[in-house]
C-alpha positions as CSV (number, residue, x, y, z in Angstrom):
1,X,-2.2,7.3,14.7
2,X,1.4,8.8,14.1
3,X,1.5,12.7,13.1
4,X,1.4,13.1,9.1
5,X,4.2,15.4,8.0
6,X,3.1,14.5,4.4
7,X,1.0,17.4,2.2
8,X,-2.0,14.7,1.9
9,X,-4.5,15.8,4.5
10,X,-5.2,12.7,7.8
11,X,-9.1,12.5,6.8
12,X,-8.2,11.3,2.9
13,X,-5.8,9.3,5.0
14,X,-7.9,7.8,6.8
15,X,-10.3,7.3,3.8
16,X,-7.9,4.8,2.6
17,X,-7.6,3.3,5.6
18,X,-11.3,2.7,5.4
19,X,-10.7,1.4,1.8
20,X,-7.4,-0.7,2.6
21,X,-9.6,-2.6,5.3
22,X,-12.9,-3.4,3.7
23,X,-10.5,-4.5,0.6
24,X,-8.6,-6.8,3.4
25,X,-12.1,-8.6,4.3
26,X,-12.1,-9.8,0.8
27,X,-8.5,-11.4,1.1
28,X,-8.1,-15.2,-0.3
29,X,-5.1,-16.4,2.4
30,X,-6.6,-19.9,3.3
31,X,-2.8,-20.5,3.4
32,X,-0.9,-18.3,5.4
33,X,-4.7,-17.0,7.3
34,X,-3.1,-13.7,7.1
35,X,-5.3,-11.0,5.4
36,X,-4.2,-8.0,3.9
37,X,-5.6,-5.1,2.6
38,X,-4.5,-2.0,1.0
39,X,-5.6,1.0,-1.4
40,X,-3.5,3.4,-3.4
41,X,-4.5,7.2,-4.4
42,X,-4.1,8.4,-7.3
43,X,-2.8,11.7,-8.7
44,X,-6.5,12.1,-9.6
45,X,-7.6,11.3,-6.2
46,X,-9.6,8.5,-6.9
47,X,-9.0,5.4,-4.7
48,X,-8.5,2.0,-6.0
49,X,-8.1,-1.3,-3.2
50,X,-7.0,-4.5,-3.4
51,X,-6.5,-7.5,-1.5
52,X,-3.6,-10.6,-1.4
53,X,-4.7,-13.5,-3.2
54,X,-2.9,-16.7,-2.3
55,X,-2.9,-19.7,-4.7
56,X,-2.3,-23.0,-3.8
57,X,1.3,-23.1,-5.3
58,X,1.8,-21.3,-2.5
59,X,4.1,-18.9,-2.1
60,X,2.3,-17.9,-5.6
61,X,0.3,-15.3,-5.0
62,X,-0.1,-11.4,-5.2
63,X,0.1,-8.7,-2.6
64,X,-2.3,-6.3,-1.5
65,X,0.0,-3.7,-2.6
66,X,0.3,-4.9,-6.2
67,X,-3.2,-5.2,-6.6
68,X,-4.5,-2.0,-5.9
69,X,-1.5,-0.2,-7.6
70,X,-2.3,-2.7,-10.8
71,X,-6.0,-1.0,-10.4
72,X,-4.8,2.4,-10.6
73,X,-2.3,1.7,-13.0
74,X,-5.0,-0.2,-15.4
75,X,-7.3,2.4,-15.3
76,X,-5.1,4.6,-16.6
77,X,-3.9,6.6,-14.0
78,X,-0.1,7.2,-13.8
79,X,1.0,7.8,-10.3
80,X,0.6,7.4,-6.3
81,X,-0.1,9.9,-4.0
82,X,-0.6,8.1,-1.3
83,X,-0.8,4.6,-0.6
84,X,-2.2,2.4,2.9
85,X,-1.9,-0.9,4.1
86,X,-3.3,-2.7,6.7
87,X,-2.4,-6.3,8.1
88,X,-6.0,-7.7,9.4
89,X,-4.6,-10.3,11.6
90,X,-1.2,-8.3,12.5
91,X,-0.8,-7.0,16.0
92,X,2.0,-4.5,14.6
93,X,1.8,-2.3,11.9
94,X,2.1,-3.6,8.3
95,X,4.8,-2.5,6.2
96,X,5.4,-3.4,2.0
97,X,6.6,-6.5,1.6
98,X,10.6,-5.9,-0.5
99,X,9.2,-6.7,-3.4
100,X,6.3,-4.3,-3.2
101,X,8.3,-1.8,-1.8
102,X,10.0,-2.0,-5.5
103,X,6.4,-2.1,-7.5
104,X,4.9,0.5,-5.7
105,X,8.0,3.3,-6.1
106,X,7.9,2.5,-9.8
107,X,4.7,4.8,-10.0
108,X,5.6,7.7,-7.9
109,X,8.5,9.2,-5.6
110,X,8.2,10.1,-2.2
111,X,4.9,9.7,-1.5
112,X,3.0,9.1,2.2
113,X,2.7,4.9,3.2
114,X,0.4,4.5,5.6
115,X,0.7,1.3,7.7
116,X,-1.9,-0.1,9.8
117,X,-2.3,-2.6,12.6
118,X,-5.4,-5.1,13.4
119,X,-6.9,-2.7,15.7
120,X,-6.7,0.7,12.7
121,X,-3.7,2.3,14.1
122,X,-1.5,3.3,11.9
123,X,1.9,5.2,11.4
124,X,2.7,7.4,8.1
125,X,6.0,6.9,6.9
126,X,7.7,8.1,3.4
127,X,8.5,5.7,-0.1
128,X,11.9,7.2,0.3
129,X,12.0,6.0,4.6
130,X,11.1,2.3,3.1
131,X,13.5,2.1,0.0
132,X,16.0,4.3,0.1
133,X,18.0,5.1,-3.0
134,X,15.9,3.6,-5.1
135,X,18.0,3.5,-8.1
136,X,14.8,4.3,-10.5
137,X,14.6,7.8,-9.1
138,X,18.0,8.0,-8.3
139,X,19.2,7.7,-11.9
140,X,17.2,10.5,-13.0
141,X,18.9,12.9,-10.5
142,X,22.3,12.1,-12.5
């Protein structure tokens, strides 16, 4: 674990921890063998996972990340609080992919990512530390 300087408190951290791994056990990578979980929190604080889901087009597929968000996003929710991931076969921790680094600051702004190794740990890091000046946000400073 890495100290959280974020308002969200470590146990609901950890809860999606929990969630971001028991959604990675579910992962379809017969591809790449590389499974993935995550779970995102919602302004409401409910918790919504997902998995990656490979496709033999491969590359075509979908991330962990963009999964859960599309969850929490479906269910009518509006924004992130907090969001984890977790790489089940990944001896370091797991950041967003680029492209879900985009996705996922689409619904909120500066909120705690949570990246986790194979073994649980894990290191909290900000949306703005991963994709900074993100032009969505940015714009509506000007």
């Amino acid at each position: 674990m890495v100290s959280n300087t974020h308002p969200i408190k470590t146990e609901d951290l950890e809860k999606l921890l929990k969630a971001a791994a028991e959604a990675g056990k579910k992962s379809y990578s017969p591809y790449s063998n590389f499974r993935v979980g995550a779970a995102a929190l919602s302004e409401n604080d409910e918790i919504f996972s997902g998995c990656n889901i490979e496709n033999r087009s491969y590359p075509a597929g979908i991330c962990a990340e963009i999964t859960a968000v599309s969850k929490l996003i479906s269910s009518g929710a509006k924004e992130i609080k907090a969001i984890a991931v977790i790489g089940l076969d990944s001896e370091d921790f797991l950041p967003p992919c680029g492209v879900c680094r985009q996705f996922i600051t689409e619904f909120g702004n500066n909120f705690p990512i949570l990246m986790a190794n194979k073994a649980g740990n894990y290191k909290v890091v900000s949306s703005t530390d991963l994709l900074p000046s993100d032009s969505l946000h940015d714009l509506k400073k000007i």
